[in-house]
C-alpha positions as CSV (number, residue, x, y, z in Angstrom):
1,X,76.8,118.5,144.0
2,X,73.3,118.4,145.7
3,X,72.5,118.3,149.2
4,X,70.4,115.2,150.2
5,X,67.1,116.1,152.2
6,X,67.0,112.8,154.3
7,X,63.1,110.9,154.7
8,X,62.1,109.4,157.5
9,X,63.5,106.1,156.2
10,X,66.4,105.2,157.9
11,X,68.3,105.6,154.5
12,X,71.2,107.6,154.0
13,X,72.7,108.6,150.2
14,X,76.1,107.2,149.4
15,X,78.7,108.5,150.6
16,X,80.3,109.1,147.5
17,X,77.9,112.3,146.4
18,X,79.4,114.1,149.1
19,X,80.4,117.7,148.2
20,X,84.0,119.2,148.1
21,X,83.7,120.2,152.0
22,X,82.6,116.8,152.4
23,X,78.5,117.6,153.3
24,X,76.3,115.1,152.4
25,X,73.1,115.3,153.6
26,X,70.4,117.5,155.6
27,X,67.8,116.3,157.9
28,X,67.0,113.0,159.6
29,X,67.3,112.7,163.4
30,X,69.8,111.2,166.2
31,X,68.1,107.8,167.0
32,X,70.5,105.6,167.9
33,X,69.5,103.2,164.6
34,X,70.2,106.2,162.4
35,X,73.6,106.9,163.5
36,X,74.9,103.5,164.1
37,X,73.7,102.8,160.1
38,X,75.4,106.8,159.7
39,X,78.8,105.1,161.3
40,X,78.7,102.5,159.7
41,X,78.8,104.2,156.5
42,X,81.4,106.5,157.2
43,X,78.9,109.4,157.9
44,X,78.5,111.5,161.1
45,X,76.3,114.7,161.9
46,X,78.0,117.9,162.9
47,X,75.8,121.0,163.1
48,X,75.6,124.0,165.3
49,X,73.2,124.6,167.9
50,X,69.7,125.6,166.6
51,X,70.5,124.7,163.1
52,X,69.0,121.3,161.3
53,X,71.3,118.3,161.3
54,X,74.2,118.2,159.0
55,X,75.5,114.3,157.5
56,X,79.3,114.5,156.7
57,X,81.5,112.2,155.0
58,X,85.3,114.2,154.3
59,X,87.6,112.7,151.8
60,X,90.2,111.7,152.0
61,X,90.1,110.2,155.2
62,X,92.1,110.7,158.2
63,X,92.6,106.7,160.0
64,X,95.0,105.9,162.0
65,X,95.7,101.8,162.1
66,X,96.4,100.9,165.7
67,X,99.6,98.8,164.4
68,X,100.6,101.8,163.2
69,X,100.3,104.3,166.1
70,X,103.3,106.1,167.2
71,X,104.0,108.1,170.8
72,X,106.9,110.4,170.8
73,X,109.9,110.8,172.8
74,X,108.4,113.8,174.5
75,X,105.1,111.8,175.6
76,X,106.9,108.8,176.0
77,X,108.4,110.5,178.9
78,X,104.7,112.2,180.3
79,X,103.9,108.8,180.4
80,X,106.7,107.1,182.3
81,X,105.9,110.0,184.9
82,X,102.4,108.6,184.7
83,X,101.0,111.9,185.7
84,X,97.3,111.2,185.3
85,X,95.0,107.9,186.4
86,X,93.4,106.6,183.0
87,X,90.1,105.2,182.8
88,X,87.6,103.8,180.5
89,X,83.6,104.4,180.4
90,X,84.0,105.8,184.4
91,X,83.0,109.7,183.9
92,X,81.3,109.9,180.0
93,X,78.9,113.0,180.4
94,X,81.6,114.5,182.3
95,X,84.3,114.3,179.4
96,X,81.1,115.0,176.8
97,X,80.3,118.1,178.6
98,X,84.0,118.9,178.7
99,X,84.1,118.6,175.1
100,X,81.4,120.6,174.3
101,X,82.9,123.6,176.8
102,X,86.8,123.5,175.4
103,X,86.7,126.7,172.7
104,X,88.2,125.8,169.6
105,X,90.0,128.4,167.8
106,X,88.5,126.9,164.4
107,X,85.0,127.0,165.7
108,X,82.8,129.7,166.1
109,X,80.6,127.4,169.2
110,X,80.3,123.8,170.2
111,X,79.0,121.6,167.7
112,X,78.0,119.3,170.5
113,X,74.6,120.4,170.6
114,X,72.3,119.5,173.3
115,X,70.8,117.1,171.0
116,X,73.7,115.7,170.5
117,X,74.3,115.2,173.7
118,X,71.5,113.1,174.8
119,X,72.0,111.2,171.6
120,X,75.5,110.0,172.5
121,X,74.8,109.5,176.3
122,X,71.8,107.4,174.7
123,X,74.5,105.1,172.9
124,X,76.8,105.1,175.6
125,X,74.1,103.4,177.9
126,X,73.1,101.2,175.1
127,X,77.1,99.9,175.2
128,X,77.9,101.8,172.0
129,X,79.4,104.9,172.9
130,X,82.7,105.5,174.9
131,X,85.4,107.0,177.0
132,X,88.5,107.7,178.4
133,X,89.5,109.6,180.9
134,X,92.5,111.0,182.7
135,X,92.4,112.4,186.1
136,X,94.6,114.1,188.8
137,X,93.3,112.9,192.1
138,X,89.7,112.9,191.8
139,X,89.5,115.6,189.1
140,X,89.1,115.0,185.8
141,X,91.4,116.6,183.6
142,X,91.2,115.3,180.2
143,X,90.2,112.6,178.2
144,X,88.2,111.8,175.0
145,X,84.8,110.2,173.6
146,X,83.6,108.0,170.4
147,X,82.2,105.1,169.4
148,X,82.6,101.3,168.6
149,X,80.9,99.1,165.9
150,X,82.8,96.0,165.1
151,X,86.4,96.6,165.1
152,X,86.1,100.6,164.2
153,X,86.5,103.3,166.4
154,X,85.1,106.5,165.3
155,X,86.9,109.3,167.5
156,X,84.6,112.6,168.0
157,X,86.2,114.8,170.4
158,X,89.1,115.4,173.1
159,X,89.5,118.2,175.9
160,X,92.7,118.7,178.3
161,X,93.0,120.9,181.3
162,X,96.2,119.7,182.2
163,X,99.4,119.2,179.8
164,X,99.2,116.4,177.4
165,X,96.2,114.6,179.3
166,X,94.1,113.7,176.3
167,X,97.0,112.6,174.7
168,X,97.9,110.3,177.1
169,X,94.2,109.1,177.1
170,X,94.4,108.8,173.3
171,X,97.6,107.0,173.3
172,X,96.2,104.4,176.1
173,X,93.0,103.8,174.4
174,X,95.0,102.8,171.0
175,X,97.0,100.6,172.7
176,X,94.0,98.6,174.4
177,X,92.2,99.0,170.9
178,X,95.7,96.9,169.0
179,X,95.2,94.4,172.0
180,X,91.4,94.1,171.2
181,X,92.5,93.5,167.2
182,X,90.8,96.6,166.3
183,X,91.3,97.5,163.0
184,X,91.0,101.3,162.1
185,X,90.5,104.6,164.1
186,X,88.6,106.9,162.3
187,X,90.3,110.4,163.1
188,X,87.3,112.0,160.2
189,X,89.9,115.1,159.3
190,X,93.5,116.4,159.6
191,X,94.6,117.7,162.5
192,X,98.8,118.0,163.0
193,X,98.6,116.0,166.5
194,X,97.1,112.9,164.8
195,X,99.5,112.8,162.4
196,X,102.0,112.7,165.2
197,X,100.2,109.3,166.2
198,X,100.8,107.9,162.6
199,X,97.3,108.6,161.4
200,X,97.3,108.8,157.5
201,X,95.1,109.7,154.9
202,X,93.2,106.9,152.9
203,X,91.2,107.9,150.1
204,X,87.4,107.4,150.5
205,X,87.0,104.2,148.6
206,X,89.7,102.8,150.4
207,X,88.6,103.8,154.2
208,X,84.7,102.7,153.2
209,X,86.3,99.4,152.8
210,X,88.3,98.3,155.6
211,X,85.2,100.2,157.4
212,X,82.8,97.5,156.0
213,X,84.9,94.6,157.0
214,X,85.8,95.7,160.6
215,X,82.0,96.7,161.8
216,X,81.2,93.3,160.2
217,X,83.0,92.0,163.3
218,X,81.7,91.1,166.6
219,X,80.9,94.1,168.9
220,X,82.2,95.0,172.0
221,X,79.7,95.8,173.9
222,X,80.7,98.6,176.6
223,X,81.1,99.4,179.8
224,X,85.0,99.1,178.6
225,X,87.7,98.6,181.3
226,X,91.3,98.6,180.3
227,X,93.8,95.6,180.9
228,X,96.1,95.7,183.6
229,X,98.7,94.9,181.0
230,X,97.9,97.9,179.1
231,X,98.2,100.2,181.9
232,X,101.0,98.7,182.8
233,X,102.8,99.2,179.4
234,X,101.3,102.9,179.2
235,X,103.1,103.8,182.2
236,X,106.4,102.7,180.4
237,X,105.9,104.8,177.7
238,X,104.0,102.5,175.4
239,X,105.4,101.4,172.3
């Protein structure tokens, strides 16, 4: 399949003519009106550092339903112990720049270009983009960022320097996310300790759907806080 050369028209091909790897499209830029129309079409950039911008929509679809999500026995006890103070929108160029630092085996660099860095702190001031964090004291220790249109979240990356901190974030921020009647998290592709959480995989028709009915809902517009009643249920072990 061909590779779409993007205009300067805030256009994007459908997200259907995706390749095999999922690549759809080369070029554009990261103004926040392209992405938010990219997210809401199931596509996101992910492109190494002095390379142009590469569109991506994988399928089939990793989502995890926030009805759906399922903590462990094992975490379920991390959490009772309620090792780490969880937060929302407090530290997010803290956890972005922790992102983009945390090697990954799979990778051969940080995708989290400097680009895209300003990009998402761009969104996150404009109430768009997110986080959560998890700290020990006053260090930050883990946590995780995205974004929000409507009722999707769209997950993009998660660090930890201490054991299971970004999955307690993770496991937080879903449960605030079932209590604000959010109705997918977009996990983009497979990775084992999603799967743990009950995320599934929906086939692309399927996940461009629900995607189209939830960020027809109204937004919420960041900073987020969390609920006292989440916290409180987190620290029991959640559900």
């Amino acid at each position: 399949m061909p590779v779409y050369q993007l205009p300067k028209d805030l256009v994007f091909p459908d997200p259907a003519l995706a390749d095999d790897e999922g690549l759809l499209a080369v070029g554009g830029d990261l103004s926040p009106e392209r992405l938010v129309l990219a997210y809401q079409n199931g596509i996101f950039p992910w492109y190494s550092e002095g390379r142009p911008i590469l569109w991506w929509c994988p399928r089939p679809r990793l989502v995890l339903l926030p009805e759906e999500l399922r903590v462990n026995r094992s975490l379920r006890k991390v959490m009772r112990r309620a090792p780490y103070r969880i937060t929302l929108d407090t530290a997010f160029e803290a956890v972005l720049e922790a992102c983009a630092q945390t090697p990954r085996p799979e990778q051969g660099g940080t995708w989290i270009t400097t680009d895209m860095r300003s990009a998402y702190v761009e969104l996150h001031r404009l109430g768009i983009a997110h986080s959560v964090e998890a700290w020990q004291g006053d260090t930050l220790v883990g946590g995780l960022y995205g974004l929000a249109l409507g009722t999707a979240f769209f997950g993009e990356s998660m660090f930890a320097r201490a054991p299971d901190a970004s999955k307690v974030a993770f496991a937080t921020l879903v449960q605030q996310l079932r209590v604000w009647s959010f109705q997918l998290v977009d996990c983009q592709v497979v990775t084992e300790h999603l799967v743990r959480f009950g995320a599934r995989e929906f086939e692309l028709g399927d996940f461009l759907g629900q995607l189209h009915v939830a960020t027809q809902e109204r937004h919420r517009k960041g900073p987020w806080r969390f609920d006292p009643e989440v916290l409180e249920a987190a620290a029991a072990g959640g559900r």
